[in-house]
N, C-alpha and C positions, 0 to 999 in steps of 0.2 A: 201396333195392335192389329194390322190388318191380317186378313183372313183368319180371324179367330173368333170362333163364335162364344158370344158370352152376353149379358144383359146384365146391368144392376137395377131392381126395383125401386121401386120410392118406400122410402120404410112403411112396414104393417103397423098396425098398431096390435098389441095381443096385451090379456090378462094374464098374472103371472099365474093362476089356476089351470090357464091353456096351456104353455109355456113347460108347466112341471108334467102336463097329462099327456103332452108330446113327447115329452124325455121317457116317460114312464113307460107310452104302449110302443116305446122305439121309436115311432117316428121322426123323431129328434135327438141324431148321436154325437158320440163325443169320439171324433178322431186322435187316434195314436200317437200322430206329429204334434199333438199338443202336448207338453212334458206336464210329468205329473207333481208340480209345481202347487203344493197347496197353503193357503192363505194363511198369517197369522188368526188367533183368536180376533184379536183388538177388532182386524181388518172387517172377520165377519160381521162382530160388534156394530161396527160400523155403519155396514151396509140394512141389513137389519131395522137401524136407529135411522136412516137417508130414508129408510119407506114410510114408515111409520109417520115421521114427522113430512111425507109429500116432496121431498129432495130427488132427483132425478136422478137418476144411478148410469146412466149413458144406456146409448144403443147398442143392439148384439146381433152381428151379422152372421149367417147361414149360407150357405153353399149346396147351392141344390145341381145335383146332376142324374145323367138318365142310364152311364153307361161307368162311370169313374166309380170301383168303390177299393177303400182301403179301410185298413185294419184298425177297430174299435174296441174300445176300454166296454168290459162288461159289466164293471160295476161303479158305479158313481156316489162318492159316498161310505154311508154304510151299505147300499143298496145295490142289491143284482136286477138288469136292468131286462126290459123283454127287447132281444134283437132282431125277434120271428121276421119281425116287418121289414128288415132292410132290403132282400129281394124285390119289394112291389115301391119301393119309396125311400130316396137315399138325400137324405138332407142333414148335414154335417156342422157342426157348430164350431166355426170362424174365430170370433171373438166372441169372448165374454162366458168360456168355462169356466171363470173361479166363481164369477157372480150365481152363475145357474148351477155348479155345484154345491157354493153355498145356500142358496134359497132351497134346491131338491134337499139336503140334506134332513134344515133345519122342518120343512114344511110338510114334508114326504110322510107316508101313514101307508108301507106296502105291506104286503101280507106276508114277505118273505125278509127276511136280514140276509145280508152275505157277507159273514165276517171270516173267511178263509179264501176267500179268491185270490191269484196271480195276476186276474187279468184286468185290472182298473185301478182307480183312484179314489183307493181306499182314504177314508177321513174318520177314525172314529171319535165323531164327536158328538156329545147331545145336546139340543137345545134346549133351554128353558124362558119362562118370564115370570119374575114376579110379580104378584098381582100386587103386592103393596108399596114398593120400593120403584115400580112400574119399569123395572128395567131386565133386559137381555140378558142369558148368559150362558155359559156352555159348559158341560162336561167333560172328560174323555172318557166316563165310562157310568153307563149306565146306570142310576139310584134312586132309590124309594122315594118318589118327592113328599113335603110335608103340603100341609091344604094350603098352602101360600104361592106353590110354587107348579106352573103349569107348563107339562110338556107343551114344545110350542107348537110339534106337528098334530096336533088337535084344532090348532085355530083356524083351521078351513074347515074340517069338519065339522058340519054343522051339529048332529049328534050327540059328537063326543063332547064339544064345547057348549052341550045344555046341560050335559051329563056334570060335568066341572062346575058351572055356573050353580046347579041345583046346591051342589053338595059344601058350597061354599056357605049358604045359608046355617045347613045344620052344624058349622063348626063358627056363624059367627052370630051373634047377640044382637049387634048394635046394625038396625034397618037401612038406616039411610047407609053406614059405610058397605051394606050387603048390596045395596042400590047403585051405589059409586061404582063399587067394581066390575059388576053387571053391566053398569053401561059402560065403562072401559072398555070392557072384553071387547063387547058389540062393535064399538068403535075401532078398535082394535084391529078383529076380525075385515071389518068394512073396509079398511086402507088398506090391508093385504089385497086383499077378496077384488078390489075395484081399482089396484094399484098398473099402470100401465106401462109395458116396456116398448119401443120400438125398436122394429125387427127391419135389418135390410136384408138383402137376398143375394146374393148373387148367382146367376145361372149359366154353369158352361161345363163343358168334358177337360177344358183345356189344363193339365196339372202347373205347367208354368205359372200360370195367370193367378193360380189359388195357390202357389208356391210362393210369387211376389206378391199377393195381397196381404197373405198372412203375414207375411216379416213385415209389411210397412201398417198394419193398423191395430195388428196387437197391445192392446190397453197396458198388457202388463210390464210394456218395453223388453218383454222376454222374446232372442233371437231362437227361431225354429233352426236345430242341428238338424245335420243331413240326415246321422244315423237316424234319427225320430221320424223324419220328413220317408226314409228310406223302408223304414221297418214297415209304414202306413202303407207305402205305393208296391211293395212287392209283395204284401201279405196274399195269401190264398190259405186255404181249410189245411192244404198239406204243406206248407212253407211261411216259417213264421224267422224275419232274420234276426228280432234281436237274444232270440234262443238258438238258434243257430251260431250266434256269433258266441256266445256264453258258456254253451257245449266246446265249440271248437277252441275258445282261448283254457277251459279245461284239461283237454285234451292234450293242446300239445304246448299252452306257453305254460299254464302252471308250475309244471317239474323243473321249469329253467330256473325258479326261484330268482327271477333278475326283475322286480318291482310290477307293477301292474301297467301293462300296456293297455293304456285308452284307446277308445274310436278310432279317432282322430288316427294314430297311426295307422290301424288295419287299413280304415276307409284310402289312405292316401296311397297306401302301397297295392290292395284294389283296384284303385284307378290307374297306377303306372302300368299294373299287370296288363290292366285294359287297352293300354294306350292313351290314355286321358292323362289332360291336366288336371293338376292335383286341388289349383283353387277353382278354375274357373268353370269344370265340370261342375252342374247341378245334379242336385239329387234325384231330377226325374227322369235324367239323360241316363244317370250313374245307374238307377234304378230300372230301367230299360235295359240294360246291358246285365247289369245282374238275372232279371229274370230270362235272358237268352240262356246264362252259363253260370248256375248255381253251384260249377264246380273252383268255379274262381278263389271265393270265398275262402274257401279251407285250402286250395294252392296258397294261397295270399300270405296265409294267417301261418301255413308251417314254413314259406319263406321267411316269413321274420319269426319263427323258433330257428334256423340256420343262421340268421344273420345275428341273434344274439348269442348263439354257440362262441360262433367266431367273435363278435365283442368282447364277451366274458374271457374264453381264453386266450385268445394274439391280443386283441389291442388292451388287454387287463378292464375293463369300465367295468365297475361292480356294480352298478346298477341302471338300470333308462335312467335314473335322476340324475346323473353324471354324466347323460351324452350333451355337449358344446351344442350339436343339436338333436333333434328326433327326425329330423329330416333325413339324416346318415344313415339311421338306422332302418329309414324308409326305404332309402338309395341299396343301401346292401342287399334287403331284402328285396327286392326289384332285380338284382345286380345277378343275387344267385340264382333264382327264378329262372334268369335270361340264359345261367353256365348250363341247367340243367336240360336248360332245351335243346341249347347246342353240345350234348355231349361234354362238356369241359371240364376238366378235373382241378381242382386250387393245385396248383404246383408251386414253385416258391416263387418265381417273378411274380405270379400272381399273385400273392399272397403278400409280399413287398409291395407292389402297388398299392391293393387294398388300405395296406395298412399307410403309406405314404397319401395317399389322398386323403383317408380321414384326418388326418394331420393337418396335410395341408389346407385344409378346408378348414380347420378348426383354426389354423394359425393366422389365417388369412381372413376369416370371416366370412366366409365368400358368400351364405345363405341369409346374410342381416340385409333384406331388401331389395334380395335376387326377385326377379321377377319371373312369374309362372313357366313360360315362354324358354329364360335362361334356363329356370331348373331344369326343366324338362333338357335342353340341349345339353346342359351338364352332365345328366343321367346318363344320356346316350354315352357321351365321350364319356363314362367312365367305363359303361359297359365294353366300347370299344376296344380302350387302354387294356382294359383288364383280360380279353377274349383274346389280342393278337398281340399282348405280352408287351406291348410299346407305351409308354406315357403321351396320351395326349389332352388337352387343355385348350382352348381358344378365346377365351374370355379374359384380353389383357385389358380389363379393367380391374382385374385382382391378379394379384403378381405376390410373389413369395417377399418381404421383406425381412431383416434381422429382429431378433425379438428383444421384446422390452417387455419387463418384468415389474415395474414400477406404478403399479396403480392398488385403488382400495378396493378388498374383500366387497363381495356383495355376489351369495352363490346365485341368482338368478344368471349372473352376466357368461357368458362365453369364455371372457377372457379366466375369472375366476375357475372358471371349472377345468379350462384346459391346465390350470396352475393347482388346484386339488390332484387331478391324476399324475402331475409329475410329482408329486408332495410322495403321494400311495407310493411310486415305484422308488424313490428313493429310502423310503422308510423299507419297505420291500427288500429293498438290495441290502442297507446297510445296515437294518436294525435284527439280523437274523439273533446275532446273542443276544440281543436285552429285550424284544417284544416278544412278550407272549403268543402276538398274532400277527398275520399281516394284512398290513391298511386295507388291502383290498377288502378282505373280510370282514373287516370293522365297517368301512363305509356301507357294503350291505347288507348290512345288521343294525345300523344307527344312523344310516344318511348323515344329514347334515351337525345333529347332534354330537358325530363324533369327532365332529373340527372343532377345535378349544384353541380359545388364545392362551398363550403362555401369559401372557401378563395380564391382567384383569385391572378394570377400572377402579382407580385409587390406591395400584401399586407401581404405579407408576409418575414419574418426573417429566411432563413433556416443554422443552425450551421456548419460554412463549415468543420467542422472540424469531425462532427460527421457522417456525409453522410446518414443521414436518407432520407430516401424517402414519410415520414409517412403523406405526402399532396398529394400525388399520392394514397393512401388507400381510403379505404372508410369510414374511419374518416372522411374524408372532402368531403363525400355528404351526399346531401339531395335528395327529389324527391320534385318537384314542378315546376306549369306551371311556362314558362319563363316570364310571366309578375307577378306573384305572388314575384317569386323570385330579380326581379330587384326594386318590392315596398316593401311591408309590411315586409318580411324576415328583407331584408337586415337594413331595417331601426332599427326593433328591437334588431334582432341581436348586433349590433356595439354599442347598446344604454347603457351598463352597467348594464342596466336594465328590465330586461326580465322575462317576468310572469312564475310561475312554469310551467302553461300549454305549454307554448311555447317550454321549456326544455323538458317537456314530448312528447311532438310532434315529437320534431327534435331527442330522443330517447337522449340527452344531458345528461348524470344522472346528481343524483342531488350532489356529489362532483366534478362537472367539474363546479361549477356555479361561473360567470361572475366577478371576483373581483379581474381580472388583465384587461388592454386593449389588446382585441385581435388583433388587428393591427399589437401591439408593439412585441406580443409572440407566437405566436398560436400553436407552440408546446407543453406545459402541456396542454393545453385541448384538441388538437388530440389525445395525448396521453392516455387520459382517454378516452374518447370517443373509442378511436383501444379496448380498455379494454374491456368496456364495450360493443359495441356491437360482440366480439368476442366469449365473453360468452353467450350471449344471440340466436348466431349461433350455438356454440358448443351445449349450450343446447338441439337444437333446431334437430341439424343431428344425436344427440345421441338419442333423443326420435323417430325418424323417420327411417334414415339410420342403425343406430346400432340397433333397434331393430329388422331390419328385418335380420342382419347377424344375430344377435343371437338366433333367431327363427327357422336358416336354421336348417333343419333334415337334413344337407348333410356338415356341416360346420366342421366337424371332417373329 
């Protein structure tokens, strides 16, 4: 911590009437990098029920600085918030926004609603308490209360809760329970009214310092993203990033219709553009370098519309949800970034490379716990390989091995997904006469939904004896929409009688053909099928994957 100026106070003590008149005349705002993460009912319930009955609700620390400011939610709540003040007085609330937009919500009495805002932490909800049932509760919208039931942002107002209290009288008969509730109220009111939060402070310019306080005291165990952390530190009146980023993935990824690219990817291909690492870059270093070159950003973001061009059409992946990883698609889009500066045109070596290292990389695994440092060096060497047309690689701790096709379905995994794309391209090749469509299209129209087991649980005989798992493989799928597969498949399938094209379709060879009942066995012809399309993968990583280790000039 040296040389960094900062203080933390010894906590304030503050009333929560102080607390909400601070939020109110601005002098107490709610920062951007806090995501707009808002509480269940129950929770508010809750909290609410912790005051009343004298329960401590924890401390709520603030960030006071004299030259730092970033970009603030304007409504809080149902409520538009006054920001006049930020200029004379910039103090930012740390922890404990759900508890203070809970209490502003429920307690708050302003003279304005803002119920169309963009720019805050919209809640619309209303509070209430019954006076006879004595308890909390909430709305989503606005309603005529009966005499029982009192808005709860009246209970500080002194006023309006005489006004309430009077009117209880003339709809109730019986005195003493007119008296109960009366002192209820009072009561009531007095735990709010004299109810105490402590406040700590902290005081510094320094954005690291309030970057790693935030992630380590956050009540809500909720981790601040960069993009949020990012949007706060580079905002100004004419540059606002996470509309900028919203605009730009409009603009140019929309139309690629190839799934929705998250943060997370822009932000990393961002920082390659930068020269930065991809983890260990912080958002306030990343966010300093953005506000030098605002033009990065939309470079960055039509790099990877280029690098999913070329996914969709050379390497076939019909959607981001089927890339082995997102990191590839980081790398490409960094890759091409790099050809355009140097002039470079895809010619076919290069275009053979590209497509042999995503391979490779996928066959290999080579990014399951590569480290920051590797990737980055990986990156280079690909841009190399791919600029001066020669394969190069240096990282013999992943090395091309023969493939093995023998493991369980489970699409999160790597190995799964590079075994879906070989599934798409062989349906692709061989099922021209009997699919309507091809996989490719299916899968980006139906993701995952549109891989089906052929055999379904309880139509199947599995040998207890021998403990295969070989219907858990991808023997036992297909790709097809979910109503193709519930008609015409299933029908033929089960029929004994199945046209060759069908076989060819479903990639079935032709000695796995239909002259047992599958019902009764379906393990010979998983069997054959695991065979068969395991060769037709192996073929498939040896011509792609292996050829690009064997190419490496750096592989001795």
């Amino acid at each position: 911590m040296k040389n960094k100026e900062y203080s933390y106070s010894e906590p304030s003590i503050r009333f929560i009437e102080q607390i909400l008149s601070d939020i109110r005349n601005g002098d107490l705002l709610p920062p951007k990098f806090q995501r707009p993460f808002i509480w269940s009912n129950e929770r508010k319930i809750e909290l609410l029920n912790s005051i009343r009955d004298g329960i401590p609700i924890g401390s709520i620390m603030v960030w006071r600085t004299k030259d730092s400011e970033v970009a603030i939610y304007d409504v809080l709540g149902r409520f538009k918030l006054n920001n006049s003040n930020r200029n004379l007085r910039k103090e930012y609330i740390l922890d404990g926004l759900q508890r203070l937009s809970t209490l502003f919500s429920a307690l708050n009495k302003p003279d304005v609603e803002s119920l169309d805002s963009e720019g805050g932490l919209q809640d619309y909800v209303y509070f209430y308490y019954n006076i006879i049932s004595k308890d909390f509760f909430v709305e989503k919208q606005y309603f005529i209360c009966n005499e029982f039931q009192m808005p709860l942002n009246i209970l500080l107002d002194s006023i309006g809760l005489i006004k309430f209290q009077r009117n209880i009288s003339k709809v109730l008969s019986d005195q003493s329970l007119i008296e109960e509730i009366v002192d209820d109220l009072d009561q009531l009111a007095s735990k709010f009214r004299n109810y105490k939060i402590p406040v700590i402070s902290i005081a510094t310019d320094d954005l690291n310092l309030v970057t790693e306080t935030f992630r380590k005291i956050n009540s809500q165990g909720q981790v601040i993203e960069d993009e949020d952390m990012l949007h706060a530190l580079t905002w100004s009146t004419n540059y606002d990033f996470n509309d900028t980023i919203s605009y730009l993935r409009i603009k140019h990824l929309q139309s690629c219709n190839w799934g929705f690219i998250d943060n997370d990817i822009i932000l990393k291909t961002i920082k390659l553009n930068l020269n930065q690492n991809i983890y260990k870059t912080n958002a306030v270093s990343l966010g300093k370098a953005i506000q030098k070159d605002k033009e990065i950003v939309e470079i960055s973001i039509y790099n990877i519309k280029d690098a999913i061009v070329f996914c969709d059409d050379v390497l076939e992946i019909p959607s981001v949800l089927f890339l082995p990883y997102t990191l590839q698609l980081v790398a490409i889009a960094h890759l091409f970034g790099q050809l355009k500066l140097e002039g470079k045109s895809l010619t076919y070596t290069r275009v053979k490379i590209i497509k042999s290292w995503f391979w490779f990389t996928s066959y290999t695994e080579a990014f399951s716990g590569m480290s920051d440092n590797d990737f980055k060096k990986s990156i280079s060497e690909l841009v190399f390989s791919v600029v001066n047309e020669d394969v190069f690689w240096s990282n013999h701790k992943i090395k091309y091995e023969e493939f093995n096709g023998k493991f369980s379905y489970n699409f999160r995994s790597v190995k799964s997904k590079r075994s879906i794309l070989n599934l798409a391209r062989l349906q692709n090749e061989f099922g021209k006469r009997y699919l309507k469509r091809s996989a490719t299209s299916l899968l980006n129209e139906y993701g995952k939904e549109s891989i089906r087991n052929i055999f379904n649980i309880g139509e199947v005989l599995v040998d207890p004896y021998s403990g295969s798992n070989i219907h858990k493989t991808f023997a036992n799928k297909v790709i097809l929409s979910p109503n193709e597969f519930n008609g015409d498949f299933r029908e033929e399938f089960f029929s004994l009688n199945s046209t060759h094209s069908f076989i060819d379709g479903f990639n079935f060879s032709e000695d796995a053909t239909f002259d047992f009942a599958p019902l009764l066995d379906s393990n010979p012809f998983l069997e054959k099928r695991q065979e068969y399309l395991q060769l037709k993968e192996s073929e498939f990583s040896n011509k792609t994957a292996g050829w690009f280790w064997e190419n490496n000039i750096f592989k001795y």
